[in-house]
N, C-alpha and C positions, 0 to 999 in steps of 0.2 A: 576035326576041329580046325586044324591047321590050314586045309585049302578054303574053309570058309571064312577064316580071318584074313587071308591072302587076298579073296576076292573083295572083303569089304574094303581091305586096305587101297584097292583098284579103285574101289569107285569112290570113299574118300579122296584120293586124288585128282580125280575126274571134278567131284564138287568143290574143291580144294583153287582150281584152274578157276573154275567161274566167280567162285568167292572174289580170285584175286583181279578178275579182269571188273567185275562188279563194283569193286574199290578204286580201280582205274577209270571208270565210268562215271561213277560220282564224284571225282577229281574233275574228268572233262566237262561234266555238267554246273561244276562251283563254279569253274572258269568261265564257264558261257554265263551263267549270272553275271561276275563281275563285267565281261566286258559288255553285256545287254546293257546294263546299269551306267559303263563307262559312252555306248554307245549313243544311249541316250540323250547325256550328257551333251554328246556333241551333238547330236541331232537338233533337238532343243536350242542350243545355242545359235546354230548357220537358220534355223525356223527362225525367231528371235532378229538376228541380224537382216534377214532379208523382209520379214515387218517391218522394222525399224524403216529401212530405206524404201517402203514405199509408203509410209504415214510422212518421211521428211520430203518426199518427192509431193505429195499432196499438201502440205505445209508450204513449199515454195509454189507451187500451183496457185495457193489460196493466194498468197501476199501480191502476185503476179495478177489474180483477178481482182482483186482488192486495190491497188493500183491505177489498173483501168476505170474503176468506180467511184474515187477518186478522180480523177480525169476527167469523165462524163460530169458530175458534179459540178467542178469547176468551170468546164465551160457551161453549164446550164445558169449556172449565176453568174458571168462573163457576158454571156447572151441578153438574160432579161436586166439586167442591170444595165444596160448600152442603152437598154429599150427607156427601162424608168429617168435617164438621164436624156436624152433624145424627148420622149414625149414633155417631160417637167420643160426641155428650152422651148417648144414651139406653144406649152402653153400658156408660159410667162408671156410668149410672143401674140397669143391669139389675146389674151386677158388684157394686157397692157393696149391695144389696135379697138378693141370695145369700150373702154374706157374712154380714151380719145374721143372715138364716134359720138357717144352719148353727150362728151362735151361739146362736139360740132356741132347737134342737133340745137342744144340749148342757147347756140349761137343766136342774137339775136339782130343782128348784122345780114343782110338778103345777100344783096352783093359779095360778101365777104363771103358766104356759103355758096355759093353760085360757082366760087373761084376755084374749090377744094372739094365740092360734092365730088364729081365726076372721079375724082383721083382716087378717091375714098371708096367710093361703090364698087369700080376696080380689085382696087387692095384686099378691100374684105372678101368676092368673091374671089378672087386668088388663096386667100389665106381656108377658107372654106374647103377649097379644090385641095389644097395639100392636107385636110383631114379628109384624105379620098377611103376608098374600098383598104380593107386592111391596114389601116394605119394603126387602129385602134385592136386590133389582134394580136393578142399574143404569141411573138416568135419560136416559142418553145415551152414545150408540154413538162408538166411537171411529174411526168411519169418519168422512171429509167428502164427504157425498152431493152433491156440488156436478160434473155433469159436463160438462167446456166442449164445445160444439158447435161445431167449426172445423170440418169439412166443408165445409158451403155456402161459406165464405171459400176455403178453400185451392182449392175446384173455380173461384170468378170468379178468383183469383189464375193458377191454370193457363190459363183462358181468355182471360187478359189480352193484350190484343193490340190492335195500329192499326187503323182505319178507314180505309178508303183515300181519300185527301183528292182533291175535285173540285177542277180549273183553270178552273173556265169564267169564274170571275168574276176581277178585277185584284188586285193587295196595294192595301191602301189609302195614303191619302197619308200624312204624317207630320203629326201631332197636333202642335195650338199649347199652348203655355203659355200657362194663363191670372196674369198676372203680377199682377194685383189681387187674385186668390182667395192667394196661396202669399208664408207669413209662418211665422217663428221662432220658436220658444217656448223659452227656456233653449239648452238641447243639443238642440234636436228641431228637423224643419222639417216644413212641409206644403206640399205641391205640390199644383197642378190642373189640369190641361190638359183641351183638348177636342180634336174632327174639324173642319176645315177647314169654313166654313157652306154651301159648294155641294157639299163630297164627300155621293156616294152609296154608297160601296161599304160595304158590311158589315165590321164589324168584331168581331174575336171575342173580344180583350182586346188589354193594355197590359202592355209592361213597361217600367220603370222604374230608370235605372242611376245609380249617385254613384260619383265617384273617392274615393280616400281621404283626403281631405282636405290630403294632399300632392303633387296633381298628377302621382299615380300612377294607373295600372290605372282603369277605371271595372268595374263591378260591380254585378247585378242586386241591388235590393234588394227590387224590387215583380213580381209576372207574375197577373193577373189582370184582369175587366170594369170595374172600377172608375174613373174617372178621378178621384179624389183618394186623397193616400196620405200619412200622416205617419212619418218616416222617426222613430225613437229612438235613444240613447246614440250620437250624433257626439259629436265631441273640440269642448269651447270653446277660443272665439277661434283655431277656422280655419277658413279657405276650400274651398269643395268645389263640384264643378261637376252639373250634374245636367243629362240628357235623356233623352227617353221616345222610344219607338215605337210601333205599335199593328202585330199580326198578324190574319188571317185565313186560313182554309183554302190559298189561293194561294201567301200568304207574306210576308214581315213589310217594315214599309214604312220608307223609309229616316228615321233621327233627325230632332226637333224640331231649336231651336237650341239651342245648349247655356247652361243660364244658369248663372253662378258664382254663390254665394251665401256670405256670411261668419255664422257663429257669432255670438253671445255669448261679450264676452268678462266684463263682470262685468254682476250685475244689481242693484243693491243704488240705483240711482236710480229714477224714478218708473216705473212700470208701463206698459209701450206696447208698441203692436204694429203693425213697419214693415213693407210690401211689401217682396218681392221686387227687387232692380236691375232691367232690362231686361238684357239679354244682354251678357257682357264689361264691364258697369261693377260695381264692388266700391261699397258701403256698407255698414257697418253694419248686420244685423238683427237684433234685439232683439227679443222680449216677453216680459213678466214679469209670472208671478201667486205668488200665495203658494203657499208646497206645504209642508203640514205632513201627518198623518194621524190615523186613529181616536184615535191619541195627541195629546193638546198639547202641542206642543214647549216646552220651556223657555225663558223671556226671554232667556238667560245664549245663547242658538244659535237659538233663535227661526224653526228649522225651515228653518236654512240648511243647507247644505251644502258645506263648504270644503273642497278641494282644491290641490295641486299643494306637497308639500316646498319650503320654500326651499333647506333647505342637508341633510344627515348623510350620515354615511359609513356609520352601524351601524345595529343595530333599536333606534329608540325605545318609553319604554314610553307608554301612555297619553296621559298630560299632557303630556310631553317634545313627542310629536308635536303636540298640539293647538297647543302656543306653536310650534310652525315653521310654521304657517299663514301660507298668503298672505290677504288679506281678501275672495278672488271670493266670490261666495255665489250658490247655487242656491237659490232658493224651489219648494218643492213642496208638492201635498195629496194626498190619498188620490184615488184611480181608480176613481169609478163603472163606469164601461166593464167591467172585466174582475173586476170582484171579485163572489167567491158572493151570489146573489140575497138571502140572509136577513141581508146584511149594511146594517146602519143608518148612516146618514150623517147628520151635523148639523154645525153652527158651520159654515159654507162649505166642508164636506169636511176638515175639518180635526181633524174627532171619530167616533170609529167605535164601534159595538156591534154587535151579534147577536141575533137572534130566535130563534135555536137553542142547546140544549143541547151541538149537535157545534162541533166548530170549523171553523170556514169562516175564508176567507183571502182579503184584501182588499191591494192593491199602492200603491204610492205611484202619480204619474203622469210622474216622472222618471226614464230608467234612467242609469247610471255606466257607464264604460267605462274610463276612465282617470283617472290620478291619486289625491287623498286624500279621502276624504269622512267627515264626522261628523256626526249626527243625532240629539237626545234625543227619549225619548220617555216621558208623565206619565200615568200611571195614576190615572184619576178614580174609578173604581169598580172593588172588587172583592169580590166575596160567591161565600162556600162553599170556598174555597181551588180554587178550578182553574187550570190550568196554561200559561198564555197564551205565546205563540212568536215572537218577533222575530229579523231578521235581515235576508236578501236570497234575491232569485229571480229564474229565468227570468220572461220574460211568458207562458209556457203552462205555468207551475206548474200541479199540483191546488188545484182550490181548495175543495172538499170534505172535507179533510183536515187534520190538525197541519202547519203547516208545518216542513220536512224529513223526511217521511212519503215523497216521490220525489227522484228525483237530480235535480229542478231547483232545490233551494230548500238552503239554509245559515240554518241557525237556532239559537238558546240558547231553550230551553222551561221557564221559570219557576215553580215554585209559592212556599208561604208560606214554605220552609225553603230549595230549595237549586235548582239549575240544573241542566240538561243540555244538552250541543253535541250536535246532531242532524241527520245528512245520509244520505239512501236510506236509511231507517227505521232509520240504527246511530245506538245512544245511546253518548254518551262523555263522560271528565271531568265527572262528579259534584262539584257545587264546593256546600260549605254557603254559606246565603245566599241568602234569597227576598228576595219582594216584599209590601206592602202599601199600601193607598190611600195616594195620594200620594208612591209610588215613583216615582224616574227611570232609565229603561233608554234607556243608550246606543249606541251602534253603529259602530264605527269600520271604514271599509271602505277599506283602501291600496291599489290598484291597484299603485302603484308598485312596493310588495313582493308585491302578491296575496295578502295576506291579511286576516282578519276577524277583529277583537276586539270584545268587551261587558262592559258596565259596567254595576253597579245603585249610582246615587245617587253619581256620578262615580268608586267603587271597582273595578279592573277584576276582573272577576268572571272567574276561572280563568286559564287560560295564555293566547296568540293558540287561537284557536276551529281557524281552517280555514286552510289556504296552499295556494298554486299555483293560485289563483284567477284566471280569465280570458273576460273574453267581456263579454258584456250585462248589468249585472244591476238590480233596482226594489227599492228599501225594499218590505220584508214586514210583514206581523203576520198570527197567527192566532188566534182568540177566539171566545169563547161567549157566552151573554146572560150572564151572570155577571160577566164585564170590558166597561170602558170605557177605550178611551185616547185 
């Protein structure tokens, strides 16, 4: 009996081993759920963000072809209008030259007709001769020869599809912050992290998350090869925490550390620019530069920016609001980076013109997201009477165009007499009241209510402009070499 319980006891421990690796198996295989699930997750997500950029790449495509069609347009009624304003003179001229005749005929006077015939027979076959070949042809067809080639697109769109991704090589480690490179500027921050100095692994990009500044949700704001990135329009004076990851073909590597990072909350002391805390300690970050634009801000605002209602219950007008200001101020200037190439800069960015007769459109380099902001802006030059555009916009406005020409931009478009509120090429509210040198056009932007008002020379020019405003948005102007502001 004994060696036979001895052997079973052997081989219960034999089954005893598999039991327990079996258990360790199903451990490893929970975990590969969860991270399939977690990988997903991100999968889904970089899928998701690289759609996104080629629907908004085809979106400025459109407004750019749309544009040109627009354009052909214009001059096709430019054309035949020249023509209907040309034919109407020469046939007042011909109509009026028959009339006459008929009266010389019924002359009853020989001698008297004898005098004038000859000049007359003349004139008329002259006037005949200029209704030559093609006179009476119209210069321009009312077709628009313009035919889009979307084929080759829609065939890579139907081919669109994965690459099947190799595992041979590891995810990489998790990317440091560089906490000396990454500093505040108003509502903005910049971050910069690297790859660990011994990792080897390949890396294919970076993405980049911040919570919402209420120690909510965190949220891609960056996915790209990049390792710096300046994040725009966070809420001042609060706290947001920020960490990056980096992916590779294998699969994305677990989080930096997470650094907290505080806002601005007023800027209006000296101009500085503080690192980053180290991870979990709160300061402080601040930096402050002026920020005016092509316009000169007036003394009286001086190219601040105030926000945040003290107190109202109802809609104030104008003025009403400007006195419920609290005294933060944002200093901004105009934004080499993203503004049309033919656009001129001078005074530290704080003065803008044009090398073109079109208008191109140049951005401040602060955007708004919340609260109240108001902004003058001084017209230093202006010749020929054209029709200059301020307002606000997205940061991938057109910038080859009037601003509010696409649905990223909210604008009032000026000449000598009178205004127009203009958003996705609709004109609206015609208000008498231009501009001339040494105008000031203002710009009240309330978040708080969502909407956009302007003013020429502190008078509010028309009713509220735009409401139910929401999102990102950058001081605008559009101009030609003709305006300075």
């Amino acid at each position: 009996l004994l060696p036979l319980q001895s052997q079973l006891s052997q081989a219960l421990n034999g089954l005893s081993d598999r039991a327990k690796e079996a258990k360790e198996f199903l451990v490893q295989l929970r975990n590969m759920v969860q991270q399939i699930q977690e990988n997903s997750v991100e999968f889904e997500a970089c899928l998701v963000a690289q759609c996104d950029a080629l629907i908004d790449a085809l979106n400025r495509r459109k407004a750019q072809l749309l544009s040109r069609v627009n354009k052909e347009h214009e001059h096709k009624l430019k054309v035949v209008r020249d023509q209907i304003s040309h034919c109407t003179v020469k046939l007042r001229q011909t109509t009026g030259l028959m009339e006459y005749c008929l009266e010389v005929i019924k002359e009853n006077d020989p001698s008297g007709f004898l005098q004038i015939s000859d000049a007359l027979i003349r004139r008329v076959h002259m006037t005949e001769d200029q209704w030559g070949k093609g006179t009476l042809t119209p210069r321009m067809t009312t077709d628009f020869d313009l035919n889009l080639d979307n084929a080759p697109l829609l065939q890579s769109i139907h081919q669109l599809d994965f690459v099947q991704m190799k595992v041979s090589s590891p995810v990489p480690a998790p990317p440091i912050l560089q906490l000396e490179e990454c500093c505040t500027h108003n509502n903005s921050a910049t971050l910069s992290w690297k790859q660990p100095p011994l990792s080897t692994v390949q890396v294919e990009g970076y993405i980049l998350e911040l919570d919402d500044g209420n120690g909510g949700q965190f949220r891609e704001v960056y996915v790209g090869k990049e390792t710096m990135c300046t994040v725009d329009g966070l809420h001042f004076n609060s706290t947001y925490s920020a960490r990056v990851k980096a992916f590779n073909k294998s699969g994305v590597s677990p989080y930096s550390k997470t650094l907290v990072l505080q806002t601005a909350e007023d800027t209006q002391s000296e101009e500085q620019t503080l690192p980053f805390p180290v991870p979990l300690e709160r300061s402080q970050l601040r930096r402050m530069s002026p920020f005016s634009s092509t316009l000169n801000l007036q003394p009286s605002f001086s190219g601040r920016s105030y926000f945040e209602l003290r107190s109202s219950a109802h809609q104030l007008s104008l003025h009403s609001s400007l006195q419920s200001l609290n005294s933060a101020v944002a200093w901004f200037s105009f934004d080499p980076s993203s503004a049309h190439a033919d656009i001129i800069f001078s005074n530290d960015n704080l003065t803008v013109t044009c090398n073109s007769y079109d208008d191109r459109v140049v951005l401040g380099k602060t955007g708004f997201s919340k609260g109240l902001h108001y902004w003058e802006l001084s017209i230093d030059r202006y010749d020929n009477h054209p029709d200059p555009a301020f307002g606000v916009a997205r940061i991938d406005v057109l910038k080859d165009a009037m601003l509010g020409k696409d649905d990223k931009a909210w604008a009032m478009y000026v000449d000598n007499n009178r205004s127009w509120f203009m958003h996705n090429n609709s004109h609206t509210n015609r208000t008498e009241g231009g501009i001339t040198k040494g105008a000031t056009v203002g710009v009240l932007l309330d978040l708080t209510r969502r909407t956009l008002t302007f003013s020429i020379n502190e008078d509010q020019q028309g009713p509220v402009a735009f409401e139910n405003l929401e999102g990102l948005f950058f001081p605008a102007v559009s101009l030609n070499r003709n305006v300075q502001v």
